[in-house]
C-alpha positions in Angstrom: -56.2 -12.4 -68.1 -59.1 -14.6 -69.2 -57.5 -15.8 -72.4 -54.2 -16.1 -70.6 -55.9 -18.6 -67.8 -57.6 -20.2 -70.3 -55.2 -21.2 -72.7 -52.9 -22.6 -69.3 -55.5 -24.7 -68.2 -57.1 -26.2 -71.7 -53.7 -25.3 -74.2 -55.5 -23.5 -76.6 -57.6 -20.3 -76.3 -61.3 -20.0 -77.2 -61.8 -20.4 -80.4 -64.3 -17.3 -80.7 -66.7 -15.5 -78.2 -69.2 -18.2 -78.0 -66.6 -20.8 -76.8 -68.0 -22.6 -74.0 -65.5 -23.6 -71.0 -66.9 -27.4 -71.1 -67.1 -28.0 -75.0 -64.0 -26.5 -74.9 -62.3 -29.4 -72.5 -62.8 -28.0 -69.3 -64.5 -29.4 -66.2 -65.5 -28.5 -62.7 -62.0 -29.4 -61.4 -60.1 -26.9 -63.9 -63.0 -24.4 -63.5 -62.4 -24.0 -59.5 -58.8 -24.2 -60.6 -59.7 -21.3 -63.3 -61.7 -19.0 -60.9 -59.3 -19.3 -58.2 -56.7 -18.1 -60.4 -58.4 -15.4 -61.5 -59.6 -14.3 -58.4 -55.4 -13.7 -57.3 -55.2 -11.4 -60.9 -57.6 -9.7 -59.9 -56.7 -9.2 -55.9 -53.4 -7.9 -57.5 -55.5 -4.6 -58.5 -56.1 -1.9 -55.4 -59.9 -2.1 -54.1 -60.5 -5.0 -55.8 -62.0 -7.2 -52.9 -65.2 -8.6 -54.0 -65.1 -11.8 -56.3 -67.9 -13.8 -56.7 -66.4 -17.4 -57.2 -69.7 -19.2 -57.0 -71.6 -17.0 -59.6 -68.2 -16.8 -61.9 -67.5 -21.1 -61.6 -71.5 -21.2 -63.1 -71.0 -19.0 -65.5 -67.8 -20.9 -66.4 -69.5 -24.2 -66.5 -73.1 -23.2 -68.1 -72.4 -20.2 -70.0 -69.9 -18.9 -73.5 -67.0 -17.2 -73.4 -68.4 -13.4 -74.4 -70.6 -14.0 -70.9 -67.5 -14.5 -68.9 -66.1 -11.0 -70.3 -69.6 -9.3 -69.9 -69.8 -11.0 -65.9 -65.9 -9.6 -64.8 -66.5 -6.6 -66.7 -69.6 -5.6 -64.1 -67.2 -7.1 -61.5 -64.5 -5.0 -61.7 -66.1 -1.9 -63.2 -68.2 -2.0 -59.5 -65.4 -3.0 -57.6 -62.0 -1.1 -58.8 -63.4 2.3 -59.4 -61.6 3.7 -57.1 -58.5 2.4 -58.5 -55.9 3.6 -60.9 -54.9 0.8 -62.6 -56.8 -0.7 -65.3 -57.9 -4.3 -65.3 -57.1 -6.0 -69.4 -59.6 -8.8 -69.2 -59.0 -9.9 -72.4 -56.3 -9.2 -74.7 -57.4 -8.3 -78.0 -55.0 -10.7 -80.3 
C-alpha cells in the first residue's frame, strides 16, 4: 500500500528505506493527500477504525521511509487483530 501511494503521488517509489517523503518531492499538500488515502486502504480492513492522521502526516513530513513501515505496522497490528485479513504494507519488489 505504502509504495503503491507513494509512487501515484511522487511517480517513482522510494529509492531505499531511508527515503524521506520531502527529499523525495513531496510536500504537505501531497502528504494530507497521502495519509488520507491511506487511511480509506486501511478502513477497507474489518476493525480497522483507529488512524492517526496527525501523528502519520508528521512522520511523513519529518521522518524516512522505514519509520513510516515501523509507525502502520504498530497501527494495524493494535488495531486489526481481530481481523482476518492481513494488511500488505509494503510490497516486497
Amino acid at each position: 500500500i505504502l509504495r503503491r501511494i507513494w509512487k501515484n503521488l511522487l511517480d517513482h517509489e522510494p529509492v531505499s528505506l531511508d527515503a524521506n517523503f520531502i527529499k523525495s518531492g513531496g510536500d504537505s499538500l501531497k502528504a494530507i493527500i497521502f495519509a488520507d488515502t491511506l487511511e480509506i486502504e486501511l478502513k477497507k480492513f474489518s476493525n480497522f477504525e483507529k488512524f492517526s492522521l496527525n501523528l502519520f502526516i508528521e512522520k511523513l513530513l519529518n521522518e524516512n521511509f522505514f519509520t513510516l513501515i515501523n509507525f502502520l505496522t504498530n497501527e494495524t497490528t493494535e488495531n486489526s487483530f481481530h481481523s482476518n485479513k492481513r494488511i500488505k504494507l509494503v510490497d516486497q519488489s
